[in-house]
Residue, then its C-alpha position, 0 to 999 in steps of 0.5 A: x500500500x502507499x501511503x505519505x508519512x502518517x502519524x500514529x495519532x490525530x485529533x477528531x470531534x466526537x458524539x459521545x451520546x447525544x445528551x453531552x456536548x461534543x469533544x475533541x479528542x485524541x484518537x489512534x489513526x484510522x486503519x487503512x484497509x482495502x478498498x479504502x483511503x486514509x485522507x486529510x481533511x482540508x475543509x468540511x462545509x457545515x450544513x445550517x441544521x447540523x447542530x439540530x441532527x448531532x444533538x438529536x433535536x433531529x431524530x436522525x439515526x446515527x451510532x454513538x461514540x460517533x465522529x461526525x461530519x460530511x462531504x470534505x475537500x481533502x488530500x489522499x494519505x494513504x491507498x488500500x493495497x486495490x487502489x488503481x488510480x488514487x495516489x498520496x497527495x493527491x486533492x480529492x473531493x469526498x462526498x458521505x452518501x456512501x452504498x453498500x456494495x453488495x447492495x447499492x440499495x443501503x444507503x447511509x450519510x457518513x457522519x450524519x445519519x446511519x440510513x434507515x434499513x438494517x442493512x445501512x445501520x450495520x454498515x456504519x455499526x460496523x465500518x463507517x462509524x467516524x467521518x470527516x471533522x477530524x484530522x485524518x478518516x478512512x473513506x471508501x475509495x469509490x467516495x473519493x473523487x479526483x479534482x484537478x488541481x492545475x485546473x481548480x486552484x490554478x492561475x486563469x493566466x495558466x488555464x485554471x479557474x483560480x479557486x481556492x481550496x475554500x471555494x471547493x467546499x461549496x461542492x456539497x450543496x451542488x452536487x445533491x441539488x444535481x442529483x435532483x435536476x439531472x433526475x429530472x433531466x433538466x434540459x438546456x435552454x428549459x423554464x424551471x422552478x426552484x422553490x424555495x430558492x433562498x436557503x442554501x439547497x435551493x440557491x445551490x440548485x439555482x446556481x446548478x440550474x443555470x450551469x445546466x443550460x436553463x433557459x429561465x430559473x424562476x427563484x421562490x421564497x418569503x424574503x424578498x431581499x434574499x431573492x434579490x441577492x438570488x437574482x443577482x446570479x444571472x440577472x438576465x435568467x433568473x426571475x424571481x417570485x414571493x411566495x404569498x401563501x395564496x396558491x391560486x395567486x402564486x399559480x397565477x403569477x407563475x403562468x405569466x412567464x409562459x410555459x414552465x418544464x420543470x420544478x424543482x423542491x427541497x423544501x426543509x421541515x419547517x416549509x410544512x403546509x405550504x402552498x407553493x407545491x400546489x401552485x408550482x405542480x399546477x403550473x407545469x406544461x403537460x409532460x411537466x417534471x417535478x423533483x421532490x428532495x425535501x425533508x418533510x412530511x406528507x403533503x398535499x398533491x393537485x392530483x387532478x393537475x398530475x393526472x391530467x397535465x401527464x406529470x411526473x412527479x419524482x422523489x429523490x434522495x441525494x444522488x446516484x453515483x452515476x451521477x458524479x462523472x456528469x457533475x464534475x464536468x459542470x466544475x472542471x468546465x467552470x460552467x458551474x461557478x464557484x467562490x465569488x464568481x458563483x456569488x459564494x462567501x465564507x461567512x467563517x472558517x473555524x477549528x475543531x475546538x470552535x465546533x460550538x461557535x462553528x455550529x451557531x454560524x452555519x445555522x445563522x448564516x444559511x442564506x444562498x451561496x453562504x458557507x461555513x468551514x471547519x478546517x481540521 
């Protein structure tokens, strides 16, 4: 196996149970196995409601002891002894929604949820319990996609995009609201709706739309200076509509930008009872596509406009693996913008013993296109 010279010991965030506060701790280095890397974290994005899920307000199930974590930009260590392409050193861009390979039906969110069939609980009992807040984690080799470094961190005046390592971080939010377009098969020079469109999923969903060729994005939302900041990603594309609470009136107000071909939702628990499923299904040309990835309960469906408009209405969680060839071609190509360019902002970047104050920041400043970075 190859492997950079590692320590015997690096410093990790750990859920001990859900009712004591997180702590840093020194831990052995993670052992290096088969079909697995050892990398180190160069930067993890926080998600706004991750204090919610690692103290249990959500209920999401999850092992403990337990480190937690997500998607990371990284740089390998260490290869398991089958690697074929990986090598030490190399920048990688580690995403968590991680399946069995027995069974790519078990899925689970590396440091954030365990899944939720006996089968994905198991894996992560069993292997893939500590994730990426921490100095160095043990990853699957199939989690670890390869960046091009000249090409990303590179000078424009070299041919590169001139991003920073920061700037990279922003690759998780845009690439689950991939999986969502592309399963709906977003087509370029296409009307689509993102509702709503002012958090972070929904302004990364914005900004993948537009990479993805749309023709008009029509953003939703409830706050009105929010969706001016959204409009401001591509001025001559992106339309922008307030969500009233009155669907008839949001339906109406939809139809006058003409024939819509996609809708896209990634509504958060809180967007329960809302009305702009209604009015964004109803709106749809006949044929119509509609992406549903949010995390809510049940809600109620215009079945008389999906019946008779012939529309798919499709649930998505994530993305398929498949899927990450197609969105990585979207970044290397600089279609998808990141850093300022992509109208992205490190609001702030802490260490692992800032996680509280790291934790309050992500939750605060969950607008689009903001980011918080824990930097192992």
């Amino acid at each position: 196996m190859a492997a950079t010279s590692l320590p015997q010991t690096h410093r990790a965030l750990v859920i001990k149970s859900r009712d004591q506060p997180l702590a840093v701790e020194v831990r052995p280095l993670p052992e290096l196995r088969s079909g697995s890397a050892i990398v180190r974290n160069v930067n993890v994005q926080l998600v706004s409601y991750c204090r919610e899920v690692w103290t249990g307000k959500r209920p999401y199930p999850f092992p403990t002891p337990m480190v937690p974590g997500g998607n990371s930009v990284a740089r390998v260590a260490a290869v398991g002894p089958d690697a074929t392409t990986l090598k030490p050193g190399q920048l990688v861009y580690i995403h968590n929604f991680i399946s069995g390979r027995d069974n790519p039906d078990e899925l689970c969110l590396f440091g954030f949820t365990s899944g939720f069939t006996e089968g994905s609980n198991s894996m992560v009992e069993k292997e893939w319990r500590d994730a990426t807040l921490a100095e160095y984690t043990r990853v699957p080799l199939e989690n670890c996609i390869p960046l091009d470094e000249a090409r990303l961190l590179g000078s424009p005046q070299k041919g590169g995009l001139g991003y920073t390592a920061d700037d990279l971080g922003g690759l998780q939010l845009c690439l689950v609201a991939y999986g969502g377009l592309v399963d709906i098969d977003l087509k370029a020079g296409e009307t689509v709706i993102i509702a709503p469109a002012t958090g972070q999923f929904g302004g990364a969903a914005v900004q993948v739309a537009l990479a993805m060729g749309a023709g008009t994005v029509i953003a939703m939302g409830r706050n009105e200076e929010a969706l001016k900041r959204v409009e401001t990603l591509d001025p001559a594309r992106v339309r922008i509509l307030k969500m009233t609470g009155d669907w008839e009136a949001e339906l109406e107000a939809l139809r006058r930008f003409g024939t819509i071909d996609a809708y896209f939702d990634i509504s958060p628990p809180m967007a329960q009872g809302s009305t702009h499923y209604k009015s964004c299904i109803s709106s749809l040309r006949r044929h119509g596509r509609a992406s549903l990835m949010g995390g809510l309960g049940d809600i109620t469906i215009p079945v008389r406009a999906v019946v008779f408009g012939s529309l798919q209405l499709k649930g998505k969680w994530m993305y398929n693996r498949t899927d990450i060839p197609g969105f990585m071609r979207l970044v290397h190509s600089g279609l998808l913008k990141l850093g300022s360019n992509g109208g992205n902002e490190v609001m702030g970047k802490f260490g692992l013993e800032q996680w509280d104050a790291a934790f309050d920041m992500a939750a605060e400043k969950a607008r689009v296109g903001q980011m918080t970075l824990i930097t192992p």
